[in-house]
KESEVO-135697 format. One line per field, with one value per residue: residue in three letters; x, y negated, z of N, C-alpha, C, O, CB in turn. Coordinates in Angstrom, 3 decimals, decimal comma. Glycine has a CB too. Layout:
N
code [ALA|...]
nc1 [X|...]
nc2 [Y|...]
nc3 [Z|...]
cac1 [X|...]
cac2 [Y|...]
cac3 [Z|...]
cc1 [X|...]
cc2 [Y|...]
cc3 [Z|...]
oc1 [X|...]
oc2 [Y|...]
oc3 [Z|...]
cbc1 [X|...]
cbc2 [Y|...]
cbc3 [Z|...]
END
This chain:
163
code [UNK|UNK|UNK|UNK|UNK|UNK|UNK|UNK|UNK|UNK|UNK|UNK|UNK|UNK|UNK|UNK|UNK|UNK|UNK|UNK|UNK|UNK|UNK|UNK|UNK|UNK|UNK|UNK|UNK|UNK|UNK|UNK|UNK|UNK|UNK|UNK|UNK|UNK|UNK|UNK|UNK|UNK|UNK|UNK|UNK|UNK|UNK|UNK|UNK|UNK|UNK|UNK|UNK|UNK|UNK|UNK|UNK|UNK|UNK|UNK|UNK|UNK|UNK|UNK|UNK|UNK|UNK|UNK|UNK|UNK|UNK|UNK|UNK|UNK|UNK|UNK|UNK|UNK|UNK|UNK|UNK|UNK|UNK|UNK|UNK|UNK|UNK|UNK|UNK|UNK|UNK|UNK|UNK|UNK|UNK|UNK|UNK|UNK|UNK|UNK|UNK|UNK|UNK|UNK|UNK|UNK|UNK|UNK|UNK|UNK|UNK|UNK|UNK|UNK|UNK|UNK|UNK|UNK|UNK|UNK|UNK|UNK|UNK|UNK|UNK|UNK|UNK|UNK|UNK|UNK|UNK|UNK|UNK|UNK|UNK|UNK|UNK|UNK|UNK|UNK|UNK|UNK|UNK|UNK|UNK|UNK|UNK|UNK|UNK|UNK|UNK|UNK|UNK|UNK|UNK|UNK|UNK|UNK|UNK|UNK|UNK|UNK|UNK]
nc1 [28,752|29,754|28,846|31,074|29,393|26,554|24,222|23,292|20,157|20,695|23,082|22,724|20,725|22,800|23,760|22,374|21,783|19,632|16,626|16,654|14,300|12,761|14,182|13,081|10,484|10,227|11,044|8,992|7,203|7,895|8,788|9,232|10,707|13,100|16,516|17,318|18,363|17,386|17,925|16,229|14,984|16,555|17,620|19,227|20,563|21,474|23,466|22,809|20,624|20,784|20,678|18,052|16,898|17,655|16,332|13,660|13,656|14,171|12,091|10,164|11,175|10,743|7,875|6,437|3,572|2,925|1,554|2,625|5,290|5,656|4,584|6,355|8,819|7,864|8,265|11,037|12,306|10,909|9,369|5,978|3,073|1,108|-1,628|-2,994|-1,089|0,176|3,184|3,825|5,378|6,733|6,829|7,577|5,813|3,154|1,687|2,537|0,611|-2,047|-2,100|-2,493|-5,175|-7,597|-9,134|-11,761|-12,565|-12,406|-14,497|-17,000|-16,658|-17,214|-19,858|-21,930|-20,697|-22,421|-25,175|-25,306|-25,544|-28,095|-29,644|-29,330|-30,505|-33,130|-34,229|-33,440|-35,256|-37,375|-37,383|-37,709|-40,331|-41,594|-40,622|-42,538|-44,966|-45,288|-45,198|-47,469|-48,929|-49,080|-49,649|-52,509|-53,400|-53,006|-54,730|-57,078|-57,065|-57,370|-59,839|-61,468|-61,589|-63,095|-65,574|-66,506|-68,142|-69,066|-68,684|-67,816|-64,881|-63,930|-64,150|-62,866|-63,250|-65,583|-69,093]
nc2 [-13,446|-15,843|-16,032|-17,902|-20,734|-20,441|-19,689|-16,767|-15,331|-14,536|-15,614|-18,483|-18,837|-18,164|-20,505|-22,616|-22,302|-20,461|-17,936|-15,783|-15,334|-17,396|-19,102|-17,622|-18,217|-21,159|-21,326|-20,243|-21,313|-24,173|-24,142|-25,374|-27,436|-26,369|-25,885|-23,723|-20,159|-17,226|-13,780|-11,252|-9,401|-10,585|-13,831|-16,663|-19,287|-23,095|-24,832|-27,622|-26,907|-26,707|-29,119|-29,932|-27,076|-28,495|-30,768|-29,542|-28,037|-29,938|-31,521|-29,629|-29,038|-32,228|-31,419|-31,469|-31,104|-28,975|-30,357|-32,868|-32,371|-31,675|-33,880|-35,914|-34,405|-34,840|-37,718|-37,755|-36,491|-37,730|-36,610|-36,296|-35,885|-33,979|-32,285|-30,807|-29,773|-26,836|-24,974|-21,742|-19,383|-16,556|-14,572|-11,742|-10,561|-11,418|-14,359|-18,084|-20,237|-18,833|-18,139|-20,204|-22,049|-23,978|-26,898|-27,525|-25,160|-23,669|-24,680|-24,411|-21,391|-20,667|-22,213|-20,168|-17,763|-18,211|-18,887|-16,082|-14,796|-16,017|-14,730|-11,824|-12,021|-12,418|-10,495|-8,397|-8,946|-8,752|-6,227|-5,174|-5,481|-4,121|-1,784|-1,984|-2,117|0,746|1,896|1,364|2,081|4,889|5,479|4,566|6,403|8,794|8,080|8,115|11,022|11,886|10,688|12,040|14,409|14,447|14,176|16,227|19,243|21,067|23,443|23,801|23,198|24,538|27,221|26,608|26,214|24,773|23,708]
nc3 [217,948|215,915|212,398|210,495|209,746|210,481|212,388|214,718|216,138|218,680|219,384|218,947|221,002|223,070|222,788|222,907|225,828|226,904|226,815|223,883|223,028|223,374|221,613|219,431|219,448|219,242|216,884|214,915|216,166|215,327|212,651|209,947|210,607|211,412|210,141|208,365|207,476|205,496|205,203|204,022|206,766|208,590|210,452|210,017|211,617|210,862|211,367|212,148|213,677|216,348|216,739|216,459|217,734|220,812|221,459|221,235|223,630|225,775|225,536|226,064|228,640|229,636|229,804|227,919|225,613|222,920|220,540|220,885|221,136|218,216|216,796|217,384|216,358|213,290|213,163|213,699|211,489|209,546|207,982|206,382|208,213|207,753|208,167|206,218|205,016|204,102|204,697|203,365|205,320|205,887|208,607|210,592|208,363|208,389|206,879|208,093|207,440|207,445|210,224|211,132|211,767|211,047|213,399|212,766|211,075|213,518|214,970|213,378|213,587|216,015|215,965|214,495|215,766|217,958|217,081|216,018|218,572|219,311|217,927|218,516|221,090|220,781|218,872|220,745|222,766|221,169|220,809|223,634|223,889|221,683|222,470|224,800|224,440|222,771|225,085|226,738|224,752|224,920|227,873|227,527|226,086|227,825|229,553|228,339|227,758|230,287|231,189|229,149|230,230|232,637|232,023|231,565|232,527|235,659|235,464|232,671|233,408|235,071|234,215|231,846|229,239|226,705|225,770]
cac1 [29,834|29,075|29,360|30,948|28,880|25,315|24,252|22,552|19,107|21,232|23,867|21,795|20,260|23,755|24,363|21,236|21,806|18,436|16,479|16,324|12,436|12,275|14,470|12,290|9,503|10,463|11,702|7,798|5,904|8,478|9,416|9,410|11,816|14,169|17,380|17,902|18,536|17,210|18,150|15,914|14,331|17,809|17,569|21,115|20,361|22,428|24,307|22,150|19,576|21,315|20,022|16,686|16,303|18,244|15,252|12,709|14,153|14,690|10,886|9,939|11,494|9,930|6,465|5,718|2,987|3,048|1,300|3,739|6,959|5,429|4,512|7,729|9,673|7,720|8,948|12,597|12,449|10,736|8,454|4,331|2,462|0,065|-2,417|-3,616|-0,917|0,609|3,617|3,869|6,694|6,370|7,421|6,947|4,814|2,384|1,790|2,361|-0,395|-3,189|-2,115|-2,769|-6,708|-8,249|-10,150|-13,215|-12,860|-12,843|-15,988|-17,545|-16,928|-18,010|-21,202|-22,117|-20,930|-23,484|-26,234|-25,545|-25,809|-29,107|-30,331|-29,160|-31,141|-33,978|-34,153|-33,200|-36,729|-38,799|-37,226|-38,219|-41,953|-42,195|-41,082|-43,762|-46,012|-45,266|-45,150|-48,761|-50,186|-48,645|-50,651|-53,392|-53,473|-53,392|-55,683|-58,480|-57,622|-57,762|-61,507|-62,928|-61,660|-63,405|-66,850|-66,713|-69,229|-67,945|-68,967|-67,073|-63,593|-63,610|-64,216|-61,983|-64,191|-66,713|-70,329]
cac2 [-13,762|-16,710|-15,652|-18,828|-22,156|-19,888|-18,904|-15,614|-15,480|-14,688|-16,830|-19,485|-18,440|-18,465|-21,798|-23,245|-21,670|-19,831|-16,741|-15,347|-15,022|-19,220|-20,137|-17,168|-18,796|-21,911|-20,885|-19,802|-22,751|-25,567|-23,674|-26,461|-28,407|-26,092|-25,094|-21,833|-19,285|-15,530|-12,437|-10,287|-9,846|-11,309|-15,368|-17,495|-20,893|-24,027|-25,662|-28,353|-26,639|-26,889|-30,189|-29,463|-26,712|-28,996|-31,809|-28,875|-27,727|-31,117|-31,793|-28,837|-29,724|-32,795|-31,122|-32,127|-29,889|-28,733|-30,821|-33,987|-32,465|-31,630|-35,458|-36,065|-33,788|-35,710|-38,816|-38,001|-35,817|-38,175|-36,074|-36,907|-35,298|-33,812|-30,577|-30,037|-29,352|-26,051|-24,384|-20,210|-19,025|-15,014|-13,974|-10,178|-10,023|-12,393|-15,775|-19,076|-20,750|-17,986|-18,015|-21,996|-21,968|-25,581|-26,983|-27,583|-23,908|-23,338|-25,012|-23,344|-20,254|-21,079|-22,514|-18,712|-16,702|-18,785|-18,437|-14,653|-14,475|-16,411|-13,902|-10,901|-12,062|-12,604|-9,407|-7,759|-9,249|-8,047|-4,873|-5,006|-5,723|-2,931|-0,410|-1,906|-1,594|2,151|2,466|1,098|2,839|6,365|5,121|4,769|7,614|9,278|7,548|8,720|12,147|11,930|10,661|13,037|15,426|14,051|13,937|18,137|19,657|21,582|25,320|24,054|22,646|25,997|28,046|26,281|25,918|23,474|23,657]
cac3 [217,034|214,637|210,684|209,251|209,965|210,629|213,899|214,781|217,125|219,859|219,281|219,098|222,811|223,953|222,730|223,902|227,148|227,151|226,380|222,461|223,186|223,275|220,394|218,400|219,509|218,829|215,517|214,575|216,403|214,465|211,547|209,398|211,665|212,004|209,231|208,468|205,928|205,794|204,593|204,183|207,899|209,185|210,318|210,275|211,554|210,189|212,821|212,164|214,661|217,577|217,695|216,400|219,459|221,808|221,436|221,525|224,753|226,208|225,246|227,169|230,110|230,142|230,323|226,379|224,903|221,478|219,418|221,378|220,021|216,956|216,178|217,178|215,111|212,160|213,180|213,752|210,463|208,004|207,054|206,365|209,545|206,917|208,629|205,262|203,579|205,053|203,918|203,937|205,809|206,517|209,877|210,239|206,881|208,659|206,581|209,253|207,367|207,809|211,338|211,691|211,644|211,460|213,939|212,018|211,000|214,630|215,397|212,384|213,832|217,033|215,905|213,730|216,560|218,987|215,851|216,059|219,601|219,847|217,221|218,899|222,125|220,553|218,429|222,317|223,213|219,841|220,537|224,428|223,428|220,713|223,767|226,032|223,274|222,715|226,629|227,001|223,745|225,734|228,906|227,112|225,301|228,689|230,350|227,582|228,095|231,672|231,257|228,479|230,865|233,779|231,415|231,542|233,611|236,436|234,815|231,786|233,644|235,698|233,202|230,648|227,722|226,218|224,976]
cc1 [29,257|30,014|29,513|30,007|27,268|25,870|22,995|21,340|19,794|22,400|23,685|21,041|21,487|24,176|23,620|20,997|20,801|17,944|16,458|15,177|12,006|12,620|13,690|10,991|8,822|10,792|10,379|7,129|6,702|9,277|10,013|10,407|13,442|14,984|17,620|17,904|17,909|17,434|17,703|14,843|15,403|17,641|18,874|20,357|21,608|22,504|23,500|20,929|19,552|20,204|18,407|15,829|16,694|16,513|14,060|12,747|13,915|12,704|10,205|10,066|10,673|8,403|5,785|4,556|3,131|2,980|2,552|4,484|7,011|5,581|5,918|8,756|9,174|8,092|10,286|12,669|12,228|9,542|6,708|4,063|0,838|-0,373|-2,401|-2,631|0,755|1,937|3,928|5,239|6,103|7,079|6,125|5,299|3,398|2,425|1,543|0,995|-1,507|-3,201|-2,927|-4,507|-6,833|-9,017|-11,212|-13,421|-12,939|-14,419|-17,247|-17,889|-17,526|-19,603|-21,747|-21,949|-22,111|-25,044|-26,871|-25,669|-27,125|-30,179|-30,377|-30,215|-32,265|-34,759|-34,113|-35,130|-37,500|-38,708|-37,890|-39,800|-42,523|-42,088|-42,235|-44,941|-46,124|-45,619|-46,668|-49,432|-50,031|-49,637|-51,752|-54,468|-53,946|-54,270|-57,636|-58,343|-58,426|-59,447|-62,162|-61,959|-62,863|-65,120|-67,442|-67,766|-68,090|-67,993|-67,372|-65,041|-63,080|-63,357|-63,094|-62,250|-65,064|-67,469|-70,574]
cc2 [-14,616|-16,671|-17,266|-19,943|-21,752|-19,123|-17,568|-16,179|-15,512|-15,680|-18,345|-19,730|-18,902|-20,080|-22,752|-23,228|-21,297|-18,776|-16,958|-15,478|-16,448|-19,531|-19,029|-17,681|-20,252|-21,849|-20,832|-21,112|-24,390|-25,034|-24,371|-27,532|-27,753|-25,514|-24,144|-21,175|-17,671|-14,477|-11,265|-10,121|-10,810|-13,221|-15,570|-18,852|-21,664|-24,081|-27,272|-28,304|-27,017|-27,942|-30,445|-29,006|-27,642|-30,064|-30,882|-28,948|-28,744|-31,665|-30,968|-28,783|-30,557|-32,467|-31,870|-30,959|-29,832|-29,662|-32,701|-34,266|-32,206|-33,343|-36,012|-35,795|-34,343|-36,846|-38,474|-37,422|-36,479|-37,875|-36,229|-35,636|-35,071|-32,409|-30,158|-29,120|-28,173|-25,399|-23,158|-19,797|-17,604|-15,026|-12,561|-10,314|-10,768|-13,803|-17,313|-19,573|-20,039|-17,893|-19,109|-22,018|-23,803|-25,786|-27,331|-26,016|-23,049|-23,245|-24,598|-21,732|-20,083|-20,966|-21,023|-17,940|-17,035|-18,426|-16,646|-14,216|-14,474|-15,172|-12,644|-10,765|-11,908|-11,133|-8,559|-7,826|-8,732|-6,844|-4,346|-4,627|-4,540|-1,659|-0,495|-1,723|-0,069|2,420|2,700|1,905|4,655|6,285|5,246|5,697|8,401|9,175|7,990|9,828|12,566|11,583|11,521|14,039|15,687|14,443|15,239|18,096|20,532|23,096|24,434|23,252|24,029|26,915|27,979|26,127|25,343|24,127|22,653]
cc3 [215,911|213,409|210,405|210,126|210,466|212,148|213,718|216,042|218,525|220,477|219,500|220,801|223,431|224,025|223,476|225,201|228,044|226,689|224,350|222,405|222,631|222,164|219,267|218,028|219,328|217,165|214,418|214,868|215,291|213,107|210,122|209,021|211,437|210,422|209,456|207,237|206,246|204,844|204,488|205,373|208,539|209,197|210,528|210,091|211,161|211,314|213,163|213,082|215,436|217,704|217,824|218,212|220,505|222,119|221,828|222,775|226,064|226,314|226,405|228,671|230,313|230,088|228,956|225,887|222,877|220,257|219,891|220,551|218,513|215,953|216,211|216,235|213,837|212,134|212,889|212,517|208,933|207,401|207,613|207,563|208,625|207,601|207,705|204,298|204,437|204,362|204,373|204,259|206,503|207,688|210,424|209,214|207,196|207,667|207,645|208,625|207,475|209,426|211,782|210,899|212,285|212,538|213,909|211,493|212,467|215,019|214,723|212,648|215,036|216,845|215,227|214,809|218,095|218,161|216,481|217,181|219,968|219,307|217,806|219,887|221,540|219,677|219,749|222,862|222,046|220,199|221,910|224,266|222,891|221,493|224,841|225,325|222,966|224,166|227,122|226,370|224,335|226,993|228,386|226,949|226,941|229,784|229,497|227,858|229,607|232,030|230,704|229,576|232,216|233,709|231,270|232,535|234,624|236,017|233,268|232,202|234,787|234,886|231,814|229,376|227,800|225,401|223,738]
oc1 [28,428|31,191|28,525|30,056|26,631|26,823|22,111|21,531|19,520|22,543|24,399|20,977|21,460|24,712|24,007|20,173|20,739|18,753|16,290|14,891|11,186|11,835|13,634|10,449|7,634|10,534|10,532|6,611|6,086|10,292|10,964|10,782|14,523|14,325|18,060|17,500|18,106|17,010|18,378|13,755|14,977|17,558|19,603|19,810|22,692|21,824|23,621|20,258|18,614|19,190|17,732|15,119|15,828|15,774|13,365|12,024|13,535|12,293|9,781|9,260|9,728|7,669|4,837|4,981|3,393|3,790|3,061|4,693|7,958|6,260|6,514|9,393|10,097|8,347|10,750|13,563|12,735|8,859|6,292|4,789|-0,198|0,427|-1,885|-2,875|1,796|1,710|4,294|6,151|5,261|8,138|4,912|4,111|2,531|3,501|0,382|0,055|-2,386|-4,269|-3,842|-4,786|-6,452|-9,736|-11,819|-14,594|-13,456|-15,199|-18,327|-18,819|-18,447|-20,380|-22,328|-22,943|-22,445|-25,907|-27,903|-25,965|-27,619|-31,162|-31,489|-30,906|-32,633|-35,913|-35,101|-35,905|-38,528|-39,707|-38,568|-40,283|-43,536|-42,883|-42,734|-45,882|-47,289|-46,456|-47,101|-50,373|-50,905|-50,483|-52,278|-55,634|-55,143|-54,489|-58,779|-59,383|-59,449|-60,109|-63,200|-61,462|-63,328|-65,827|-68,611|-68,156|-66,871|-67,099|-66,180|-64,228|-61,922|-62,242|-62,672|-61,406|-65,591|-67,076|-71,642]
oc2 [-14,191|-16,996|-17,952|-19,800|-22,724|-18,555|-17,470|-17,183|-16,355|-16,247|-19,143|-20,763|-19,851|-20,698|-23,490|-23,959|-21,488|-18,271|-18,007|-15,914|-16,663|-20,154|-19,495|-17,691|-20,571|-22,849|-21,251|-21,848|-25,313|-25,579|-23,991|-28,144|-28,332|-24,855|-23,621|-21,611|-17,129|-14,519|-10,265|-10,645|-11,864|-13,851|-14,785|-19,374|-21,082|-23,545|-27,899|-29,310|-27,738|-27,871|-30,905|-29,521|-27,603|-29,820|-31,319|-29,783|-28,344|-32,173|-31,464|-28,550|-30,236|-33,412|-32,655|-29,804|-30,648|-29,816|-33,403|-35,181|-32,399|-33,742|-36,476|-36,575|-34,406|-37,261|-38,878|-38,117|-36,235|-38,523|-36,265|-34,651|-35,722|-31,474|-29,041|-28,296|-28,522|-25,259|-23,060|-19,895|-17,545|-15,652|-12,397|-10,160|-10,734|-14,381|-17,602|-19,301|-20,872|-17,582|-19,037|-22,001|-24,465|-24,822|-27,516|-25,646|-21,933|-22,322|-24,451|-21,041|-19,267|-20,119|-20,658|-17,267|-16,237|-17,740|-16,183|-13,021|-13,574|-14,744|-12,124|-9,746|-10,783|-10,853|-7,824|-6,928|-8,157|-6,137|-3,323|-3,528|-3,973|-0,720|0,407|-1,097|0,328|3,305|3,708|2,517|5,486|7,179|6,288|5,841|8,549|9,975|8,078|10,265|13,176|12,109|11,971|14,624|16,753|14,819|15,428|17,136|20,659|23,833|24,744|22,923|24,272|27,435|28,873|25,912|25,206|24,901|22,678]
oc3 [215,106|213,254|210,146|211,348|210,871|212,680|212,867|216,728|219,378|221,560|220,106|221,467|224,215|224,945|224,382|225,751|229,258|225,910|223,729|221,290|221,739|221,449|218,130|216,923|219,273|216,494|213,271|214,029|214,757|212,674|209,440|208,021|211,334|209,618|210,479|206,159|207,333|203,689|204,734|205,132|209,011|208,142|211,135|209,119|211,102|212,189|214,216|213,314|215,774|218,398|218,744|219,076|221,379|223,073|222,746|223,318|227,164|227,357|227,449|229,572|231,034|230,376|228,979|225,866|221,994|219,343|219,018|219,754|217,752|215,007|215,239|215,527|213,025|211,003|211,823|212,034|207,838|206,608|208,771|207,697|208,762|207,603|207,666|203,417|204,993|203,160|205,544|203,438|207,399|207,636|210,560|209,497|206,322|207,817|207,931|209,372|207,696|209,952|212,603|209,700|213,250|212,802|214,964|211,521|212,526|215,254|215,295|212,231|215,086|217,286|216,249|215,081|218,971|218,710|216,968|217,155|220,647|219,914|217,714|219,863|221,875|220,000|219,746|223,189|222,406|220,060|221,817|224,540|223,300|221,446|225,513|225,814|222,925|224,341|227,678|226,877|224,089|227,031|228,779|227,316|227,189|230,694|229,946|228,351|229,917|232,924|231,190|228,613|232,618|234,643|230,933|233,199|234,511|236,431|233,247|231,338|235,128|234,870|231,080|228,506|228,905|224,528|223,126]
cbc1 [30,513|28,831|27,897|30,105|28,993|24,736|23,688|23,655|18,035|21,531|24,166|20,701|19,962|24,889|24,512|20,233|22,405|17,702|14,939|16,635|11,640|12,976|16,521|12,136|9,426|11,164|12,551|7,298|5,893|9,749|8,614|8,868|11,292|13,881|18,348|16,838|20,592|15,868|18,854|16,968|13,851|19,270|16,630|22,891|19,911|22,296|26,420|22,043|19,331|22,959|20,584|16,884|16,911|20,043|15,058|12,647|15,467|16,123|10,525|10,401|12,749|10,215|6,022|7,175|1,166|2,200|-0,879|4,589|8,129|3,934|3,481|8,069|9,566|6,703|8,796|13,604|11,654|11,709|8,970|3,127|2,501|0,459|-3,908|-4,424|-0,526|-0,541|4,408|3,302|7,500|6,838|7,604|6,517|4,469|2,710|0,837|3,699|-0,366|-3,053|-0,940|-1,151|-7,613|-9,162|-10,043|-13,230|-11,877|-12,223|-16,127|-16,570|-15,986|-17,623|-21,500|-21,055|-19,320|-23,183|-25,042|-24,690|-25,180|-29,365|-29,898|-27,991|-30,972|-33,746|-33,076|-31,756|-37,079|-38,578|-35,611|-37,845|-42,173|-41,335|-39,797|-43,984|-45,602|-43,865|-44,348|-49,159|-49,658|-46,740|-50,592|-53,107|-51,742|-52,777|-55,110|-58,765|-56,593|-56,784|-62,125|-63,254|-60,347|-62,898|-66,772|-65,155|-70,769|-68,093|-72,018|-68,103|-63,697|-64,590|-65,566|-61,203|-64,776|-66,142|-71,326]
cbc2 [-12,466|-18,410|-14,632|-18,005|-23,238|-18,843|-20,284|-14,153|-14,297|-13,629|-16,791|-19,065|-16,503|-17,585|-22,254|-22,888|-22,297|-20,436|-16,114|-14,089|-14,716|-20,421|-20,581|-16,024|-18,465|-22,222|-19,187|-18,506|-23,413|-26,588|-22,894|-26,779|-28,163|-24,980|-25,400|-20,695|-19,127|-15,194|-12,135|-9,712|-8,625|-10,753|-16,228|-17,144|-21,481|-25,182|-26,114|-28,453|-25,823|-27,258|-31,508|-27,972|-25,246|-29,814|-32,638|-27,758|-27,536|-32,022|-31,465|-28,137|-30,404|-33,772|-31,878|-32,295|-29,979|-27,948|-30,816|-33,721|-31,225|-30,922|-36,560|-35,665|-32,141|-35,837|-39,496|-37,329|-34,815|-37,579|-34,444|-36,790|-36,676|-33,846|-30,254|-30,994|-31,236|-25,048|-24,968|-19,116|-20,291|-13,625|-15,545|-9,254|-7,910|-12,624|-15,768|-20,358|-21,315|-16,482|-17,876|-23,695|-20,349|-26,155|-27,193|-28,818|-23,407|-24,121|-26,324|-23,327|-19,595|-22,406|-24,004|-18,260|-16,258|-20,754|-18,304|-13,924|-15,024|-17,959|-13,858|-10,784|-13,062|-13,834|-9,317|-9,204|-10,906|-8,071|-4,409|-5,895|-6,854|-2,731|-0,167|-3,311|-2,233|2,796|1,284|-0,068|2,630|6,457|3,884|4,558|8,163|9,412|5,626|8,629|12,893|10,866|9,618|13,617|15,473|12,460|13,200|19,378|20,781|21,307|26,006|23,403|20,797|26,573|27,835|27,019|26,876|22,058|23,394]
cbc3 [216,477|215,034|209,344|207,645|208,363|209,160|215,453|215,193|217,007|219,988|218,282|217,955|223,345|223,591|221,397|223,667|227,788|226,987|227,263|222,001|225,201|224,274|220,027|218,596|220,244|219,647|215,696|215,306|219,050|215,539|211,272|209,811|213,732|213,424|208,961|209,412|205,360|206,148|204,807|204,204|208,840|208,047|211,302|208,660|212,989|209,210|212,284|211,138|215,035|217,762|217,259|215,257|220,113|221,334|219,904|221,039|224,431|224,867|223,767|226,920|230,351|229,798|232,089|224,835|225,473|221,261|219,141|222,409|220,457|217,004|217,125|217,876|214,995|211,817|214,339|214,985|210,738|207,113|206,852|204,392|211,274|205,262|209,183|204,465|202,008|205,524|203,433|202,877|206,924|205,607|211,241|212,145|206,747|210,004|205,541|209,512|206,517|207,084|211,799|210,623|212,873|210,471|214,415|210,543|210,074|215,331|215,401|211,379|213,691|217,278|214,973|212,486|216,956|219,274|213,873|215,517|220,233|219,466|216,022|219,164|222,946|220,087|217,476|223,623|223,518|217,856|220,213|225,008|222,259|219,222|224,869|227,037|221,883|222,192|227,751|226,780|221,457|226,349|229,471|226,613|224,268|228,859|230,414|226,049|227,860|232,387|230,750|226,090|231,197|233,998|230,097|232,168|232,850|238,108|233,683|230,411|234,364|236,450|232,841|230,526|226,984|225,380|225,909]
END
């Protein structure tokens, strides 16, 4: 049932003549793009969407990926195709721009969790070493008793006591 000139999530599905799941998801990936108003948790798109999602949709079909219809939607919209400059839109108490991770902060993290790997290995091997090191100095060890035992006479290894 459409309130007035605002469409509901589902409403919007029906119009589009696709799931709620897509135009939510759409709603999140082009948030920017798309008119709307909220209330609270409640979204009411403008009617002005339609054509928004319609182009999404239409994009999709043709086998567009993301960042495609994105460039796109800055063309047809007007607006600067700026990464840097993000604006916060909550969806469930999430901020979109904390979501949208750079890809130089990618590769950043990348490169640190490769760092901490090499380190881990390598620490894996000091730590190997220091058990073959205990392992040997245990051998050892038993390998001396095993001789001063050997160095007994045979009265005192029968007998069980030393002169």
């Amino acid at each position: 049932m459409n309130t007035g000139q605002l469409y509901s999530l589902k409403e919007m599905a029906k119009e589009m003549d696709t799931t709620w799941q897509s135009i939510r998801s759409w709603k999140e990936q082009y948030y920017q793009f798309v008119p709307m108003e909220t209330a609270g948790k409640q979204v009411w798109f403008k009617p002005e969407a339609v054509e928004v999602f319609q182009f999404i949709k239409e994009a999709k079909e043709k086998g567009l990926d993301h960042h495609a219809i994105r460039s796109e939607l800055f063309q047809i919209s007007g607006q600067a195709d700026d990464e840097d400059a993000q604006e916060t839109v909550e969806t469930d108490a999430v901020p979109v721009d904390m979501v949208m991770v750079k890809r130089e902060q990618l590769e950043e993290m990348q490169e640190t969790i490769q760092a901490l790997q090499k380190e881990v290995n390598e620490l894996k091997e000091k730590w190997a070493e220091v058990e073959i090191a205990k392992r040997d100095q245990t051998l050892m060890d038993n390998l001396r008793d095993i001789r001063d035992k050997k160095k007994k006479g045979l009265w005192s290894r029968v007998m069980n006591f030393t002169l």
